[in-house]
PyMOL Python script that loads the backbone (N, CA, C, O; Angstrom):
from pymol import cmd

cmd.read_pdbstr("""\
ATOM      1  N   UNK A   1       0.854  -1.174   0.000  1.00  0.00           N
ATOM      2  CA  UNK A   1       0.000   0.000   0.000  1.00  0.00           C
ATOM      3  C   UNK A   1       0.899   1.236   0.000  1.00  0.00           C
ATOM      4  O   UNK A   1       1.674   1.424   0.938  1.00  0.00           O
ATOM      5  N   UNK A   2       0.815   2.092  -1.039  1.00  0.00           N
ATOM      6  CA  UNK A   2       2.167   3.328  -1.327  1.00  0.00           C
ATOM      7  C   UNK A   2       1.315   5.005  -0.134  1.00  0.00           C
ATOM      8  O   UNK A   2       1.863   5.956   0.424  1.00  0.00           O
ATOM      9  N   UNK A   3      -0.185   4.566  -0.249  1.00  0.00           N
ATOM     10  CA  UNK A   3      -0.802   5.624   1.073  1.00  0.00           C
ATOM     11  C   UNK A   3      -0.388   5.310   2.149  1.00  0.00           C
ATOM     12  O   UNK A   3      -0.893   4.220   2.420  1.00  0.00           O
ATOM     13  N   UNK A   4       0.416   5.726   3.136  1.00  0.00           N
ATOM     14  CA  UNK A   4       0.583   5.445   4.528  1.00  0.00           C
ATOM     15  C   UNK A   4      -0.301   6.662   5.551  1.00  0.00           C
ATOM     16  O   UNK A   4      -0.202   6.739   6.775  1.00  0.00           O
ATOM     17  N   UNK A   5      -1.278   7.664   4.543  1.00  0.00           N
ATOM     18  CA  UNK A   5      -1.674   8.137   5.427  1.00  0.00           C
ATOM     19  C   UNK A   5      -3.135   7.313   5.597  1.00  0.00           C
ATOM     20  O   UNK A   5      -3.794   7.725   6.551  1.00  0.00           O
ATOM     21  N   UNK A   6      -3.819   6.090   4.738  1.00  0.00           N
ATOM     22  CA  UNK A   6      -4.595   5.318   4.788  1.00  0.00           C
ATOM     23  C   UNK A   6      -4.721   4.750   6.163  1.00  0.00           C
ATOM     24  O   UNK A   6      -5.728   4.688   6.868  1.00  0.00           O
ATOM     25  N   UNK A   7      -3.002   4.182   6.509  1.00  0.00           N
ATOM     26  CA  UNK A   7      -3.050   3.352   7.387  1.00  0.00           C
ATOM     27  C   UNK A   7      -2.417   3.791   8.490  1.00  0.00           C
ATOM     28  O   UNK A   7      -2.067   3.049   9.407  1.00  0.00           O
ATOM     29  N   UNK A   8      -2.206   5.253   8.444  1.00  0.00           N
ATOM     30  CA  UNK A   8      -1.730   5.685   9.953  1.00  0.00           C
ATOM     31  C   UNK A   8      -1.763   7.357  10.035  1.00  0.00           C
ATOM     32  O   UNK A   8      -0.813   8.137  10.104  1.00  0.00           O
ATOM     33  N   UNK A   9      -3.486   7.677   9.994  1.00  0.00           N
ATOM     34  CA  UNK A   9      -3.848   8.718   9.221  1.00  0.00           C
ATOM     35  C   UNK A   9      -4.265   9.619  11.245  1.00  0.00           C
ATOM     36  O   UNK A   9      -5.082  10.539  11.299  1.00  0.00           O
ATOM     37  N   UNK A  10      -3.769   9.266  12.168  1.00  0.00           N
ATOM     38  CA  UNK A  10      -3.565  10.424  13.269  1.00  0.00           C
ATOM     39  C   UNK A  10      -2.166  10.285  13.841  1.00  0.00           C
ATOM     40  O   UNK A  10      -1.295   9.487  14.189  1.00  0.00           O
ATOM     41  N   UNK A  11      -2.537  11.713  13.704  1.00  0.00           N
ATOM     42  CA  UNK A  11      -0.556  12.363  14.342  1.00  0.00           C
ATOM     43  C   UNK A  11      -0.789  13.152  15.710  1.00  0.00           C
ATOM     44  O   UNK A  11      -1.783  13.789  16.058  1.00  0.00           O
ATOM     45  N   UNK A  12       0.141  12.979  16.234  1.00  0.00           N
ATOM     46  CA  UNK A  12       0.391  13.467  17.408  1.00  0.00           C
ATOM     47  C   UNK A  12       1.383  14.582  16.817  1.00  0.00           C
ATOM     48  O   UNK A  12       2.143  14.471  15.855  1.00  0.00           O
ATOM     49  N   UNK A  13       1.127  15.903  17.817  1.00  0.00           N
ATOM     50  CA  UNK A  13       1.790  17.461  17.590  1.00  0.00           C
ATOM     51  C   UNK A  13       2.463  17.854  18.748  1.00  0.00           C
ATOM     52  O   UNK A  13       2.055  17.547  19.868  1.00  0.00           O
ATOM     53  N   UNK A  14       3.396  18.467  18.560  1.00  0.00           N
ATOM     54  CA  UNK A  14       3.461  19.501  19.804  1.00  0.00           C
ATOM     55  C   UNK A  14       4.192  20.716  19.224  1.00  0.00           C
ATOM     56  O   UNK A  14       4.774  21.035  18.187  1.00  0.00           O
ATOM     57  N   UNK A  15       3.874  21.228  20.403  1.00  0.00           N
ATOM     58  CA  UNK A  15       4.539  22.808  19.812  1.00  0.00           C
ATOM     59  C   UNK A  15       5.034  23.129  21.203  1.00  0.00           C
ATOM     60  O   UNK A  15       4.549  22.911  22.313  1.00  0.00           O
ATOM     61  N   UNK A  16       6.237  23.759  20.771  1.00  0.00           N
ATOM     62  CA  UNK A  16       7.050  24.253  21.707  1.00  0.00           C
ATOM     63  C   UNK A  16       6.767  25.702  22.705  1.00  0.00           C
ATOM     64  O   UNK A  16       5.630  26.160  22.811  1.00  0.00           O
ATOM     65  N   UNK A  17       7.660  26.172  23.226  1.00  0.00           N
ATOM     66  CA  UNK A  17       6.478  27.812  24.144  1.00  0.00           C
ATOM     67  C   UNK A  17       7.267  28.964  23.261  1.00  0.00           C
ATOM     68  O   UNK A  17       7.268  30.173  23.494  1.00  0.00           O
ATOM     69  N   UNK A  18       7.920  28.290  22.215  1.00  0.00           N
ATOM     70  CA  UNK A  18       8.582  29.473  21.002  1.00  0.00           C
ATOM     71  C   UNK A  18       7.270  29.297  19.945  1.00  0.00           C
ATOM     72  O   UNK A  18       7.157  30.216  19.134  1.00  0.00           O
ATOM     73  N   UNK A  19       6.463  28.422  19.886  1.00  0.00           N
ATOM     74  CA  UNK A  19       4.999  28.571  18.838  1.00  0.00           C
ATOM     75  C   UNK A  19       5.338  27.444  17.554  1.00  0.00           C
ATOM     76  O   UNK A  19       4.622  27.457  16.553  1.00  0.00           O
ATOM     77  N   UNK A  20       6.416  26.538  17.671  1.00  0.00           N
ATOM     78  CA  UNK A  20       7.013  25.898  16.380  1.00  0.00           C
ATOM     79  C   UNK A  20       6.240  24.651  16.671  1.00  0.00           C
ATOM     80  O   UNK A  20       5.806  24.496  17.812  1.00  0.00           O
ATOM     81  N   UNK A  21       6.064  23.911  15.917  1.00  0.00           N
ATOM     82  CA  UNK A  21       5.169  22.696  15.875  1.00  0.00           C
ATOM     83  C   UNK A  21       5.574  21.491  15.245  1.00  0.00           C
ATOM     84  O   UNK A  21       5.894  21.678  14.071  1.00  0.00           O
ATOM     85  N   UNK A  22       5.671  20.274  15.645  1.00  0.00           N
ATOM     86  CA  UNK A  22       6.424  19.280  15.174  1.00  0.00           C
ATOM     87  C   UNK A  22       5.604  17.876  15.629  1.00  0.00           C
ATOM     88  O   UNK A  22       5.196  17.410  16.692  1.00  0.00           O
ATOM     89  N   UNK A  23       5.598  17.388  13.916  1.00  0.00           N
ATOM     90  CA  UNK A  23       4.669  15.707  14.138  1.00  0.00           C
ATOM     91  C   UNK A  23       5.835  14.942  15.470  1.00  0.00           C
ATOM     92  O   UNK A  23       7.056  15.090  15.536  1.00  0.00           O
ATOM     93  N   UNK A  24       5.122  14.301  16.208  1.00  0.00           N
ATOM     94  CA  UNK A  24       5.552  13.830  17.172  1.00  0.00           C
ATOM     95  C   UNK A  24       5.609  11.981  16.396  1.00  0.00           C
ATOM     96  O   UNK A  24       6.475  11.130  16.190  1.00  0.00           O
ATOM     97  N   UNK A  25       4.562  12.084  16.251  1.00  0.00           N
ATOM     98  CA  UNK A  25       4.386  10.343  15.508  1.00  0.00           C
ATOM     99  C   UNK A  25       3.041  10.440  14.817  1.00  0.00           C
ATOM    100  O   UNK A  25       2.293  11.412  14.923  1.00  0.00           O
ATOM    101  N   UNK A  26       2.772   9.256  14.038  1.00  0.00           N
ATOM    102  CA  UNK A  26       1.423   8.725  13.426  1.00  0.00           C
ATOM    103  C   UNK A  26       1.242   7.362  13.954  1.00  0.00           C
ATOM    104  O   UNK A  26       2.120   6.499  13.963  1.00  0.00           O
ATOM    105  N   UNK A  27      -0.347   7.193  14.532  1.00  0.00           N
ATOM    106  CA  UNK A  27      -0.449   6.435  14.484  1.00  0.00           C
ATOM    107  C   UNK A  27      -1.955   5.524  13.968  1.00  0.00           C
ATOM    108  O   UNK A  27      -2.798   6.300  13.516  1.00  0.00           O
ATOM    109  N   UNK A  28      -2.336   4.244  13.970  1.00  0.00           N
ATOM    110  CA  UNK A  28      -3.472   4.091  13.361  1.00  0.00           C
ATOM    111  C   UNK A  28      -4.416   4.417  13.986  1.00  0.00           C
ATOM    112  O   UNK A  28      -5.319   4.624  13.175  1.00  0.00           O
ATOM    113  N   UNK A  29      -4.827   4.628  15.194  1.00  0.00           N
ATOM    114  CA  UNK A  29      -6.040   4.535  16.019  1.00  0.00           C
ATOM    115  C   UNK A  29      -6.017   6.200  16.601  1.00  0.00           C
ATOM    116  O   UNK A  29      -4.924   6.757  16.495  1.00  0.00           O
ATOM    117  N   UNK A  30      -6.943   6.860  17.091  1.00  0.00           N
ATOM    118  CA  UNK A  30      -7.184   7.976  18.006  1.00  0.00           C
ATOM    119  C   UNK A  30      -6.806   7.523  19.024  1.00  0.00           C
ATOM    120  O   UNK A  30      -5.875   8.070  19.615  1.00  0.00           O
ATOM    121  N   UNK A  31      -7.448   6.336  19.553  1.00  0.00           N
ATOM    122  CA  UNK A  31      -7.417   6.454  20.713  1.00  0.00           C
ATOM    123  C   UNK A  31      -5.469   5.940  21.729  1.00  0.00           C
ATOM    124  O   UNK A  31      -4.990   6.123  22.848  1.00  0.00           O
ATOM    125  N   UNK A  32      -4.975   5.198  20.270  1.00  0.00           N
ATOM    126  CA  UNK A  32      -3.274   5.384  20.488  1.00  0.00           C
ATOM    127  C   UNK A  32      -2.495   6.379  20.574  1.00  0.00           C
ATOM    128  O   UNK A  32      -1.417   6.529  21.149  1.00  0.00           O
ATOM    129  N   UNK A  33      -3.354   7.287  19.737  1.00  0.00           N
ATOM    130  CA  UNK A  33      -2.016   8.698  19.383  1.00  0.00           C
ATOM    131  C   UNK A  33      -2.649   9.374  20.901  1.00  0.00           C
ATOM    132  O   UNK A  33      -1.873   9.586  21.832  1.00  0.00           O
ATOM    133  N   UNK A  34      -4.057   9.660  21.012  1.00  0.00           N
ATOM    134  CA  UNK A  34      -4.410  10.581  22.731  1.00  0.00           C
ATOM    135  C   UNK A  34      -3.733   9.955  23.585  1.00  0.00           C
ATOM    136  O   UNK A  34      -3.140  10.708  24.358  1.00  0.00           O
ATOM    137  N   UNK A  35      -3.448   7.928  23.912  1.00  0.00           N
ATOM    138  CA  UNK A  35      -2.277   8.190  24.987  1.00  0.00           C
ATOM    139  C   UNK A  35      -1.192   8.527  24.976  1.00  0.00           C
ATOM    140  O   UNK A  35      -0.650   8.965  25.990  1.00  0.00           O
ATOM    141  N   UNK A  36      -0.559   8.407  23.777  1.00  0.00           N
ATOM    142  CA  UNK A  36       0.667   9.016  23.630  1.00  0.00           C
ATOM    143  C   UNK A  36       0.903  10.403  24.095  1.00  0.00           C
ATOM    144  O   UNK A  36       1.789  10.811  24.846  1.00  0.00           O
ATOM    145  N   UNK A  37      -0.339  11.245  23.336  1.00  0.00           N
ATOM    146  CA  UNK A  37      -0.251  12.555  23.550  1.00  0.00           C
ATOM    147  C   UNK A  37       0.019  12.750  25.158  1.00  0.00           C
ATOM    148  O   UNK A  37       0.884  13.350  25.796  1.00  0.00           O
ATOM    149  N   UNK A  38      -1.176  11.929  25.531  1.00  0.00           N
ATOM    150  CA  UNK A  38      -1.412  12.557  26.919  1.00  0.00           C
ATOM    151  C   UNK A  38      -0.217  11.982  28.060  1.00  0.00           C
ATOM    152  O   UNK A  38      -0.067  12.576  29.128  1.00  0.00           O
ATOM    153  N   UNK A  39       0.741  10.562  27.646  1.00  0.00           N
ATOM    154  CA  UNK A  39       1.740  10.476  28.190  1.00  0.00           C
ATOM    155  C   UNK A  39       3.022  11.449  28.320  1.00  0.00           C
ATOM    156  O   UNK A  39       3.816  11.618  29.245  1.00  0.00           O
ATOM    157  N   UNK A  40       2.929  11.957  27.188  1.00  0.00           N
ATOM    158  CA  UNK A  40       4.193  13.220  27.022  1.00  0.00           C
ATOM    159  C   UNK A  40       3.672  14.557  27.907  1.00  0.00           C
ATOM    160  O   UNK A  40       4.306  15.003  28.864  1.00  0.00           O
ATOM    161  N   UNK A  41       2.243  15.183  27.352  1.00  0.00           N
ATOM    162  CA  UNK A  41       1.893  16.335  28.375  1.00  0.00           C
ATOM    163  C   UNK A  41       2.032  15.865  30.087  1.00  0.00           C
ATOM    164  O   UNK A  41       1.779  16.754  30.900  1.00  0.00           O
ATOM    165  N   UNK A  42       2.221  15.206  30.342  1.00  0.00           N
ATOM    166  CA  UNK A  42       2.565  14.928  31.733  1.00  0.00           C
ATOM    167  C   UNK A  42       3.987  14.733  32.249  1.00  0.00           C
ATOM    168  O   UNK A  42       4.241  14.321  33.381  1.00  0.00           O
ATOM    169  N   UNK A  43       4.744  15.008  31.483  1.00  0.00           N
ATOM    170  CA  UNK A  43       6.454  15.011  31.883  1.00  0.00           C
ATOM    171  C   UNK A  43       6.677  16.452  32.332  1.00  0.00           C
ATOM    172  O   UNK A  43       7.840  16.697  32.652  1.00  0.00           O
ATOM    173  N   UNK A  44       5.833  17.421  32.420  1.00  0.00           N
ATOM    174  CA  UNK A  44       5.515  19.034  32.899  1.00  0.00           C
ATOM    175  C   UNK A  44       6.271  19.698  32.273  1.00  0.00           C
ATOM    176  O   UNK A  44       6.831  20.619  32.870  1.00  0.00           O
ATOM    177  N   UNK A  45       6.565  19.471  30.828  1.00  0.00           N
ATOM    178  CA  UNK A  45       7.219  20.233  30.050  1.00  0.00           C
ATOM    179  C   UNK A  45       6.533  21.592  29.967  1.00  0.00           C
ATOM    180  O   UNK A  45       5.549  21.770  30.686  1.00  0.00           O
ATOM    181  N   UNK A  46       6.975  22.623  29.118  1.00  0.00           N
ATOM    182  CA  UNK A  46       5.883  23.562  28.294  1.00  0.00           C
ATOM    183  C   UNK A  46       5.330  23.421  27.374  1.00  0.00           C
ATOM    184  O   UNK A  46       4.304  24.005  27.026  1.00  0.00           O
ATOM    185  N   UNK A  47       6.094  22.382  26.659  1.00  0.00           N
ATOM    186  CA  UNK A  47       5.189  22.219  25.118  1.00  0.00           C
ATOM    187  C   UNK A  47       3.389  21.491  25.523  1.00  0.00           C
ATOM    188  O   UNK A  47       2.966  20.966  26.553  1.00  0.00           O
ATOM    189  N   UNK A  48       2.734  21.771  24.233  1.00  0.00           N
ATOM    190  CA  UNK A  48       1.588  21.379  24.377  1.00  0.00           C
ATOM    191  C   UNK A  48       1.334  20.030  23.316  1.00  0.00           C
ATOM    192  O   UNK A  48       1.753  20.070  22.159  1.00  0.00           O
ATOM    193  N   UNK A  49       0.679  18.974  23.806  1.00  0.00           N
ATOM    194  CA  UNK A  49       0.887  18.016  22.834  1.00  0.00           C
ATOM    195  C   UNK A  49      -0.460  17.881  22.463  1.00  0.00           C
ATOM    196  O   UNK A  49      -1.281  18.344  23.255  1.00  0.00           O
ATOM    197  N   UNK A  50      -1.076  17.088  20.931  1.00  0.00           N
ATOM    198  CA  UNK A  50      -2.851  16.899  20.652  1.00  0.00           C
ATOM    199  C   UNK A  50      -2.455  16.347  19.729  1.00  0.00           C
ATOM    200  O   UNK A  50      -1.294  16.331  19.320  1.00  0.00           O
ATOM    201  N   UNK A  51      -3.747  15.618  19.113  1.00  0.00           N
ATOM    202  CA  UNK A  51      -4.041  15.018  18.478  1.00  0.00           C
ATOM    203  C   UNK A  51      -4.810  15.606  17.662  1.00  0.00           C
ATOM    204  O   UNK A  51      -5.772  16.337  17.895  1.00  0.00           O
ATOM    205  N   UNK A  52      -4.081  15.057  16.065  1.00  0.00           N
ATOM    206  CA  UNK A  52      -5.194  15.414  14.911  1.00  0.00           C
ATOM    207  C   UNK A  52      -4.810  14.434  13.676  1.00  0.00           C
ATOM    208  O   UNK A  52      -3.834  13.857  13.198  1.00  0.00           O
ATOM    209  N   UNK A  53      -6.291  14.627  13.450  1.00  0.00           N
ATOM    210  CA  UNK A  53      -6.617  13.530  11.774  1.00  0.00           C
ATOM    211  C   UNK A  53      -5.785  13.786  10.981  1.00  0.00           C
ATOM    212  O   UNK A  53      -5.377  14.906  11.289  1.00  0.00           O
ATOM    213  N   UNK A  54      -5.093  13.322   9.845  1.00  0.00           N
ATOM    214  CA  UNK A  54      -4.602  14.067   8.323  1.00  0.00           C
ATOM    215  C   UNK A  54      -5.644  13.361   7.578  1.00  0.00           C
ATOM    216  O   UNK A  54      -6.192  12.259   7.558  1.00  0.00           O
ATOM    217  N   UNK A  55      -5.689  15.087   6.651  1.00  0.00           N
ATOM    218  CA  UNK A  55      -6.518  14.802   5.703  1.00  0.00           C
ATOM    219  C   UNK A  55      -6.266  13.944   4.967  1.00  0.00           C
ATOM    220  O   UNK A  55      -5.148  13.436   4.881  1.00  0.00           O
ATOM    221  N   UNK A  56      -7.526  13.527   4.111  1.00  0.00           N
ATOM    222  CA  UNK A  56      -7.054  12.249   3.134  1.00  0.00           C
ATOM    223  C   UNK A  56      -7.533  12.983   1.951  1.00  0.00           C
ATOM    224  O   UNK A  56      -8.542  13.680   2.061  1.00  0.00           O
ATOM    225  N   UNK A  57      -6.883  12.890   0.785  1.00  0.00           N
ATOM    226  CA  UNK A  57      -6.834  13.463  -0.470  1.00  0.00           C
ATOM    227  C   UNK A  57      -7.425  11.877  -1.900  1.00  0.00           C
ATOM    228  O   UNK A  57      -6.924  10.835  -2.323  1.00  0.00           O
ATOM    229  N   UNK A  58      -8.716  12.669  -2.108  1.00  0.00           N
ATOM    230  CA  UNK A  58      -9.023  11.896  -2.909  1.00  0.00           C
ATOM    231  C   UNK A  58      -8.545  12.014  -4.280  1.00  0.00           C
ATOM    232  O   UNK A  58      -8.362  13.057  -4.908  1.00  0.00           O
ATOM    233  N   UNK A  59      -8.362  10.785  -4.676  1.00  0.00           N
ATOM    234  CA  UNK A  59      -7.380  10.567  -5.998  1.00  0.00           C
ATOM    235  C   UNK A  59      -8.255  10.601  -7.394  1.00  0.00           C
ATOM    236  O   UNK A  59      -7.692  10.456  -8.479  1.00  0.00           O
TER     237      UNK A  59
END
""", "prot")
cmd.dss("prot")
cmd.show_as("cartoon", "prot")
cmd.util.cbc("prot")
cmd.orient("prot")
């Protein structure tokens, strides 16, 4: 399969307290990438971590 956003179409974000933003990971499920997310926002960093879909682009 050459789409990998088919099969691992939520990313985890964070952004730093300078405003810069960086995919953290993809993964297949929501409910994998929110623990992830929510494992990292708890190390009491500043960055802010979330979860979001990528769009899927029809061919």
């Amino acid at each position: 399969m050459s789409d990998s956003g088919a099969v691992l179409p939520w990313l985890v974000i964070r952004q730093d307290d300078n405003g810069n933003r960086y995919r953290v990971g993809r993964y297949a499920t929501k409910d994998e990438a929110q623990k992830t997310a929510d494992s990292l926002g708890v190390k009491g960093h500043k960055q802010l971590y979330w979860v979001e879909r990528l769009q899927q682009t029809s061919r």
